[in-house]
C-alpha positions, -999 to 999 in steps of 0.1 A, spaced: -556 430 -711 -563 465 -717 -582 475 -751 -581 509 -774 -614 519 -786 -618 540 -817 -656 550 -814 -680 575 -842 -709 589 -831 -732 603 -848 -765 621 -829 -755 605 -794 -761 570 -810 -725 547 -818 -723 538 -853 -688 524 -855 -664 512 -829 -626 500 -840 -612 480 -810 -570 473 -803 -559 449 -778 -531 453 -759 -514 417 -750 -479 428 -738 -466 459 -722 -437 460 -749 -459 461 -775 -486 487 -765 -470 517 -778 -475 501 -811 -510 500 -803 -511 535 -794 -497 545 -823 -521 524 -847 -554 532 -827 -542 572 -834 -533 564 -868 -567 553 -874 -584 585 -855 -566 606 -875 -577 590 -909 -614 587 -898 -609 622 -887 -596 633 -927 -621 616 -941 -648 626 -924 -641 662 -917 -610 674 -936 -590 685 -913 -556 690 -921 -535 660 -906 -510 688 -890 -537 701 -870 -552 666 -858 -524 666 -824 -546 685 -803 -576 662 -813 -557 633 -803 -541 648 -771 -575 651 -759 -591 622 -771 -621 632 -792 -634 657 -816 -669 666 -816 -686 687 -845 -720 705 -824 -734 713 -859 -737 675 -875 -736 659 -843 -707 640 -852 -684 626 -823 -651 608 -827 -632 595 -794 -603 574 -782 -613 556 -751 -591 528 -729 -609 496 -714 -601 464 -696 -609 430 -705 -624 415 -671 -619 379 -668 
């Protein structure tokens, strides 16, 4: 099983993680779709960024703000069994 994390950082220190599993192969892309739905609305309501420009955030997987210290990343893991 494979797992989408949604993770917010704030000074190099996790202060929220959203997990999505991904049971069946037919079903991930609805996954996808949901973990960068929620990226993008953390994203808005934590910075304001216009939901237009948000692609190139989510095309490379995070945004990071230098001046806060305020990270927010999309990362894939596996479930090891």
């Amino acid at each position: 099983m494979r797992i989408i994390n949604v993770i917010e950082l704030q000074s190099g220190s996790v202060s929220h993680i959203l997990s999505f599993c991904v049971h069946e192969e037919q079903l991930s892309q609805d996954v996808v779709d949901a973990a960068e739905n929620e990226f993008k609305r953390i994203l808005s309501a934590k910075t304001g960024i216009d939901k237009e420009d948000m692609d190139e955030f989510v095309e490379d997987g995070y945004y990071e703000d230098k001046d806060t210290g305020y990270m927010l990343c999309i990362s894939w893991s596996d479930v090891v069994e």
